[in-house]
C-alpha positions in Angstrom: 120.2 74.2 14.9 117.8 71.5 15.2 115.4 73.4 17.7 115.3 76.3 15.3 114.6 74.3 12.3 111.9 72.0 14.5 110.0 75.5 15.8 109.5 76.6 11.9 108.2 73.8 10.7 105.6 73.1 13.1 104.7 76.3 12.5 104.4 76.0 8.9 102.8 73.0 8.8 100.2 74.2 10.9 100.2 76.7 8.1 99.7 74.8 5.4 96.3 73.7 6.9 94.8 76.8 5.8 96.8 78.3 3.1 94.6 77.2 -0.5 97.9 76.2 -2.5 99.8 74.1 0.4 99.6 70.4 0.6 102.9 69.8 2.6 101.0 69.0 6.2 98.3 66.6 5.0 98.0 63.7 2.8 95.3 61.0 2.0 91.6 61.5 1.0 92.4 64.9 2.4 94.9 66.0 -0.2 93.1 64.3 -2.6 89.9 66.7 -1.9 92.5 69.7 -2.3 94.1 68.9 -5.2 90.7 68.5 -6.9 89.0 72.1 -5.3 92.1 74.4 -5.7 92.6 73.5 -9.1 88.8 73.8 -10.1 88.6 77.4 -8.1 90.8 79.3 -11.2 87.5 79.1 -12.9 85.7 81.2 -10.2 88.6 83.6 -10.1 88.4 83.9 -14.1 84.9 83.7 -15.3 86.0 85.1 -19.1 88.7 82.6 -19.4 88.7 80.4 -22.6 91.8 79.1 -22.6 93.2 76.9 -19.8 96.3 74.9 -19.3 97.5 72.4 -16.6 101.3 72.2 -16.3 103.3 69.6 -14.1 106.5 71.3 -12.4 109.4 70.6 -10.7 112.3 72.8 -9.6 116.0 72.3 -10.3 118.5 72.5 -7.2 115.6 73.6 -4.9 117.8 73.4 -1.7 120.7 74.9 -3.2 118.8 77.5 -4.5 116.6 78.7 -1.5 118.2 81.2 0.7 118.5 81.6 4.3 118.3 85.1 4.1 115.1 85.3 2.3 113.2 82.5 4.3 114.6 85.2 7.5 112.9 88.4 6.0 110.0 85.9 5.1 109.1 85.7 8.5 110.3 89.1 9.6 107.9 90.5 6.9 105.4 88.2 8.5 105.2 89.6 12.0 106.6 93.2 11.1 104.4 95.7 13.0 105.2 98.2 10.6 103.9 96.0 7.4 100.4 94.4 9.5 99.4 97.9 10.2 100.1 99.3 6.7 97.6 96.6 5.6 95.1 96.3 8.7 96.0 93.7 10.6 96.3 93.5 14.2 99.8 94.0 15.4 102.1 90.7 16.6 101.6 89.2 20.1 104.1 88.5 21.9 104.8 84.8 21.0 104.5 85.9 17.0 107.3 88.3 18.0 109.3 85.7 20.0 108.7 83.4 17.3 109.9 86.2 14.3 113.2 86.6 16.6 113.6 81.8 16.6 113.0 82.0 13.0 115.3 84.9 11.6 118.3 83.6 14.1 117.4 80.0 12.5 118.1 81.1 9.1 121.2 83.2 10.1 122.7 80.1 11.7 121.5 78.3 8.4 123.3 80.6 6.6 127.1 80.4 8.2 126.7 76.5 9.0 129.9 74.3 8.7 129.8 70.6 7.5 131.6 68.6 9.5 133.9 65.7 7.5 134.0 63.3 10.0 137.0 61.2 10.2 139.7 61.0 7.4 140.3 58.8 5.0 142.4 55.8 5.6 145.9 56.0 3.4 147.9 52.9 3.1 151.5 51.9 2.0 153.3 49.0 1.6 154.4 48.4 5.2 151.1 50.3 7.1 147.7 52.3 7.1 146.3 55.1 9.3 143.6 57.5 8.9 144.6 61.0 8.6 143.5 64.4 9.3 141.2 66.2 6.8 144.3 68.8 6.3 146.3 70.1 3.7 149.6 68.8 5.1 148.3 64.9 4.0 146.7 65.5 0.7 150.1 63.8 -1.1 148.9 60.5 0.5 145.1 60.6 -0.5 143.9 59.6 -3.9 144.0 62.2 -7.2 140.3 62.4 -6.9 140.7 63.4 -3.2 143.1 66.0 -4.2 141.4 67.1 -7.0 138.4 68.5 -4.6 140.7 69.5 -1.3 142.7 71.8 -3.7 139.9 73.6 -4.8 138.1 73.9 -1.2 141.4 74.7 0.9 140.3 78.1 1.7 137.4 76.8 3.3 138.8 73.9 5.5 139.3 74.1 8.8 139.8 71.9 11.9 137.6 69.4 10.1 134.8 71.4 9.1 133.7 72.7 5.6 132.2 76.2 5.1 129.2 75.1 3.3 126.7 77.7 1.0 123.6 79.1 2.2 121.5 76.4 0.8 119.7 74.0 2.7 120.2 70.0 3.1 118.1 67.1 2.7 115.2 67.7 4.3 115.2 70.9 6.0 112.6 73.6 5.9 110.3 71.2 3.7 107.2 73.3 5.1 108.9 76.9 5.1 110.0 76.7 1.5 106.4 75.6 0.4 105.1 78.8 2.1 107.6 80.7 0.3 107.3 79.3 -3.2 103.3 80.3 -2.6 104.8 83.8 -2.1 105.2 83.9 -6.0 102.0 83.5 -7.2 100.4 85.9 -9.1 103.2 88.2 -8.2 103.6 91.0 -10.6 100.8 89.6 -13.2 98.5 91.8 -15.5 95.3 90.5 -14.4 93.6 91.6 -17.8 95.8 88.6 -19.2 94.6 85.6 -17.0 95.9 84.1 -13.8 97.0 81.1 -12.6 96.6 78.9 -9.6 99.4 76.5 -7.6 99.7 73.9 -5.8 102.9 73.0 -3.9 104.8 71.0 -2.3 108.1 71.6 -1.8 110.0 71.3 -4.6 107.2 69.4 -6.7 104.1 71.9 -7.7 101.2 71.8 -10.4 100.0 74.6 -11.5 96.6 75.6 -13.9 96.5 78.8 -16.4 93.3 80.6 -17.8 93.5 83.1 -20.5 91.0 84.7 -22.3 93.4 84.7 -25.5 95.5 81.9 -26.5 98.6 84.2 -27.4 98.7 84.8 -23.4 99.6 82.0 -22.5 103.2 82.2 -22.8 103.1 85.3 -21.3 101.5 84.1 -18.4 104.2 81.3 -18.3 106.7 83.5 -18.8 105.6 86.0 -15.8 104.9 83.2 -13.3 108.6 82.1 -14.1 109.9 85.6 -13.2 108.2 86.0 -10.2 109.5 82.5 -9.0 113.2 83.6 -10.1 112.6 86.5 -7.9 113.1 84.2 -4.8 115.1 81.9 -6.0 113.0 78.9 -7.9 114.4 78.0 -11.2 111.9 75.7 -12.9 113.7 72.4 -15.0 112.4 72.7 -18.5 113.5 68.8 -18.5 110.6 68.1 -15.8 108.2 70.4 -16.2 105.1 69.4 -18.9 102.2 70.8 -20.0 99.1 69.6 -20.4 95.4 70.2 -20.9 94.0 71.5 -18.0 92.7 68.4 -15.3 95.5 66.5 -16.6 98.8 66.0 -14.5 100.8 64.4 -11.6 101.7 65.8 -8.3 103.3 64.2 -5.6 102.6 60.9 -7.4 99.1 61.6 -7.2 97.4 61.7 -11.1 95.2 63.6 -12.7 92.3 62.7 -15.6 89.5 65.3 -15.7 87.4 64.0 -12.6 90.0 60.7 -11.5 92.1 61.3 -8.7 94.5 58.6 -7.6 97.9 58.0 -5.9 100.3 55.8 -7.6 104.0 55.5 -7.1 106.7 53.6 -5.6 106.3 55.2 -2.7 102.7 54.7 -2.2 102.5 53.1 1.2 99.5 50.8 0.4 101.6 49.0 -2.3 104.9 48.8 -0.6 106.0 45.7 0.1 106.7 45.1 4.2 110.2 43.8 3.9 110.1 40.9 5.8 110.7 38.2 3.2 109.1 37.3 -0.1 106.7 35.0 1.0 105.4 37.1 4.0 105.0 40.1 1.9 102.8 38.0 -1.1 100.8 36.8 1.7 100.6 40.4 3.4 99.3 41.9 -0.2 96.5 39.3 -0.8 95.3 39.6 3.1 94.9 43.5 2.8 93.3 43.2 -0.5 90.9 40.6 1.1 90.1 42.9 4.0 89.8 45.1 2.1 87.0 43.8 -0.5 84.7 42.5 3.0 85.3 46.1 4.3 83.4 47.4 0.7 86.8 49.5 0.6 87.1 48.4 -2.8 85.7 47.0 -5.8 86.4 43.4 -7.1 87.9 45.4 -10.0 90.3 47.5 -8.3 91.4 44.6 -5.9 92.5 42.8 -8.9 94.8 45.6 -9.9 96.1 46.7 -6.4 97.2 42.6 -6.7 99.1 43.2 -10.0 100.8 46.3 -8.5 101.8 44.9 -5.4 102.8 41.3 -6.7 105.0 43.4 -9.3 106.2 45.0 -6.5 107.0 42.5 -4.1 108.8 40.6 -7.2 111.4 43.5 -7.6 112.3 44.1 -4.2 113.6 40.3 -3.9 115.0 40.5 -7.8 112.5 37.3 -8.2 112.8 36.3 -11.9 109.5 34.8 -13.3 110.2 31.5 -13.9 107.3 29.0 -14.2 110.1 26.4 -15.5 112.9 26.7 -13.1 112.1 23.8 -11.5 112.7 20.8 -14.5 110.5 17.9 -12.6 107.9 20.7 -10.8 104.6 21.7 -12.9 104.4 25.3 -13.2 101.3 25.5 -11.5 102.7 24.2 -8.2 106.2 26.8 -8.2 105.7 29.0 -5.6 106.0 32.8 -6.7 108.9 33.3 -4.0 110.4 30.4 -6.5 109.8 32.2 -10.1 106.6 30.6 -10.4 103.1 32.9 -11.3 100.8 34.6 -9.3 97.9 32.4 -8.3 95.9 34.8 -6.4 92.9 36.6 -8.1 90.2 38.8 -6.2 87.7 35.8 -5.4 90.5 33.6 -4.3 93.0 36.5 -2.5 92.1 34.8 1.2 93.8 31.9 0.3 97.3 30.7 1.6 99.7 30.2 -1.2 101.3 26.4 -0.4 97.8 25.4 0.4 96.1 27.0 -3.0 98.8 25.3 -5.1 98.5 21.8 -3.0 95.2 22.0 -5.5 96.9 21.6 -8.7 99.7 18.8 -7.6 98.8 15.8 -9.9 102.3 14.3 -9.4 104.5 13.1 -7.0 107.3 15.3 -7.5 105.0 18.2 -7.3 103.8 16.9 -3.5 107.7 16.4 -2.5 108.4 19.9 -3.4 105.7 21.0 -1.2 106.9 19.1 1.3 110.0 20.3 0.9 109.5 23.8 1.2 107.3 23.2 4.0 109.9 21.2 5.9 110.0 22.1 9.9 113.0 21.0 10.4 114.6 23.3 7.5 117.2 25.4 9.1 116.8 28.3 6.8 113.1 28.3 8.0 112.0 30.4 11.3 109.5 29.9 13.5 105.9 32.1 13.7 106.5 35.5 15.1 104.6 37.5 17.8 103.7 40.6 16.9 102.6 43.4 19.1 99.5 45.0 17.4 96.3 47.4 18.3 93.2 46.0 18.1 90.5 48.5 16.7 87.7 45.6 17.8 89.1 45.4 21.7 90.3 49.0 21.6 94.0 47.6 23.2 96.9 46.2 22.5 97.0 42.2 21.2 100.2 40.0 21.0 99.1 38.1 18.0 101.0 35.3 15.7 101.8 35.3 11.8 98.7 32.6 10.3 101.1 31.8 7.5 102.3 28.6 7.3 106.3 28.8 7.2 108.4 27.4 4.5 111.9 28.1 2.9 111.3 31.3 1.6 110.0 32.9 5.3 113.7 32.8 5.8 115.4 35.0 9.2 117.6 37.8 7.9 121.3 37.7 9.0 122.8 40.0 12.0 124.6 43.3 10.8 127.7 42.4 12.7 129.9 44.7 10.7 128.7 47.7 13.2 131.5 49.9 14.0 131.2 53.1 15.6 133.7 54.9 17.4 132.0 56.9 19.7 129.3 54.8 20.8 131.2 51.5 22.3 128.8 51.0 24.9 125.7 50.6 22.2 127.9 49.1 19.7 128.3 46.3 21.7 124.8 45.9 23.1 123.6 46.3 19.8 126.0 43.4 18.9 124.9 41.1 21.9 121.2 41.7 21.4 121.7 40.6 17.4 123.5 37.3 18.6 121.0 36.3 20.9 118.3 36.6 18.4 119.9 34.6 15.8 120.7 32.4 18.7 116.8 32.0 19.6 115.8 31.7 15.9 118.5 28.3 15.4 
């Protein structure tokens, strides 16, 4: 199943590369450049329009919704020699036909896939406890919740599997289904009312309307929503907004008239590393610093990438702002893995933190909390770690060490030793081993 799904989405991501409303294979200053051109181009298409209107979208239950059997006659219709030479094109070679035959047997097997339960749920009495079968002999001893579900879906268990719908899971045919929501556009629409371009991405889209009259734009709306229907998109009126037209969000990129920018949780230039909370203040600072001698960005925005990230780094480790928690520490000195405030700005972002706030200890509790922190000999502190980087400057690969001074809040994480799987003793217990010893080396 996983070939099949694997051999249609390279394809479609290759795809997407040249199709005008696909954004699913690229990303960066590239999709920015997209989103900006396609957008603009419905005023080529539409020279009389006076009316225009930018609309954010996002569809409900996308991968319950899209069908197997229409992403198969998708690509049937796309190498059919019968359709390319009713509209002039040369006929399929023989990899698009080989290809046609992957694709529609990927989205039949799509279509009559199983789930598989995995083991049963453990039931327990008074005197002992097993895991049972997923069977409808042992639903007495599971929970009313449990039976609640198994009583409705007897008819389609079986040996431990669960006949599941046609719809897809997480994560498959991300590229296919954004060629086949493309499908839709402009499908069925009176021309001599207006048009509309889309961009897509999956599930997420934005797309722009011009109208020569304002009492077609619902109309429009109204027809784009049909023609989306048609293969099985169902827009959420809950998440779907309109706008004025260069106004919007799309795959956490935003929208104002000519400013294009990415901002979101997951926008990998302000996600915090995940080491520990010191590390990843220090990390955010470095990269800004970099980045300002690289004339990558201004003083200004360098200042507000440092706000984002520090607010950032300060959720993922649940660190309260605090500038008091410490009764006999000044404010100033509280580190910001402690509670205390950010002390970076973008003149002074180069700076190591214990060092910057050695600066402002006028007292000598202040100095012993430094010293403190900074204790060698703390066992909740580990040592520097090598990491294994590429160079751009030598053109190989460096083992370099972390500059940062180490303190009580560069702490080691703890082993996962609650690994248990079943069918993989052999790497359970190497996995296991190799945990130990490096908790070993790091004491």
């Amino acid at each position: 199943m996983r070939m099949f799904l694997l051999i249609q989405e390279n394809f479609h991501l290759e795809l997407g590369k040249l199709i005008p409303g696909s954004t699913i294979s690229i990303g960066g200053e590239e999709k920015k450049a997209k989103i900006i051109h396609n957008l603009v181009s419905i005023n080529l298409e539409n020279l009389y329009a006076q009316y225009t209107l930018q609309s954010t979208q996002d569809a409900a239950k996308w991968n319950e919704c899209i069908n197997p059997a229409l992403l198969g006659m998708m690509h049937k219709t796309f190498f059919d020699e019968d359709v390319r030479k009713e509209l002039g094109l040369q006929k399929p070679s023989t990899h698009g036909k080989l290809f046609q035959r992957i694709a529609v047997s990927g989205n039949f097997l799509l279509a009559i896939k199983r789930i598989f339960l995995g083991e049963g749920p453990v039931c327990t009495t008074d005197d002992f406890h097993n895991k049972v079968s997923w069977e409808m002999r042992n639903i007495s001893r599971m929970n009313s919740r449990t039976q609640e579900w198994m009583t409705e879906a007897k008819d389609l268990l079986k040996d431990g599997y669960l006949e599941s719908s046609p719809g897809m899971l997480m994560g498959m045919h991300n590229a296919a289904s954004t060629t086949l929501g493309l499908t839709a556009m402009m499908y069925g629409t009176d021309k001599s009312i207006g048009c509309y371009v889309t961009l897509r991405s999956s599930d997420d889209s934005m797309t722009t309307y011009a109208v020569a009259n304002p009492t077609n734009v619902g109309k429009i709306i109204e027809e784009e929503n049909r023609a989306l229907k048609l293969i099985g998109i169902n827009l959420s009126r809950e998440k779907t907004w309109f706008f004025k037209e260069k106004f919007g969000e799309f795959t956490s990129w935003y929208q104002d008239t000519v400013f294009v920018s990415q901002f979101g949780v997951e926008t990998s230039t302000i996600r915090p590393q995940g080491k520990n909370p010191h590390d990843d203040f220090y990390s955010i600072t470095k990269t800004s610093a970099v980045s300002q001698n690289r004339n990558e960005i201004n003083p200004i925005g360098a200042q507000m990438k440092l706000l984002a990230e520090f607010d950032c780094v300060r959720r993922l480790y649940k660190i309260r702002l605090d500038p008091n928690k410490r009764v006999s520490v000044s404010p100033q000195v509280l580190l910001a893995a402690d509670g205390g405030f950010m002390p970076w700005d973008c003149m002074n972002c180069h700076l190591e933190e214990t060092s910057l706030r050695e600066v402002w200890a006028r007292i000598d509790e202040d100095r012993e909390y430094l010293l403190r922190i900074r204790n060698p000999d703390n066992p909740f502190t580990t040592d520097n770690d090598q990491e294994l980087t590429y160079s751009k400057e030598i053109g190989c690969m460096v083992l370099s060490e972390i500059e940062t001074p180490r303190n009580s809040f560069t702490f080691m994480r703890k082993a996962n030793r609650a690994v248990t799987n079943l069918k993989a003793k052999t790497h359970e217990s190497l996995e296991r081993a190799a945990s130990q010893i490096v908790v070993a080396n790091q004491l």
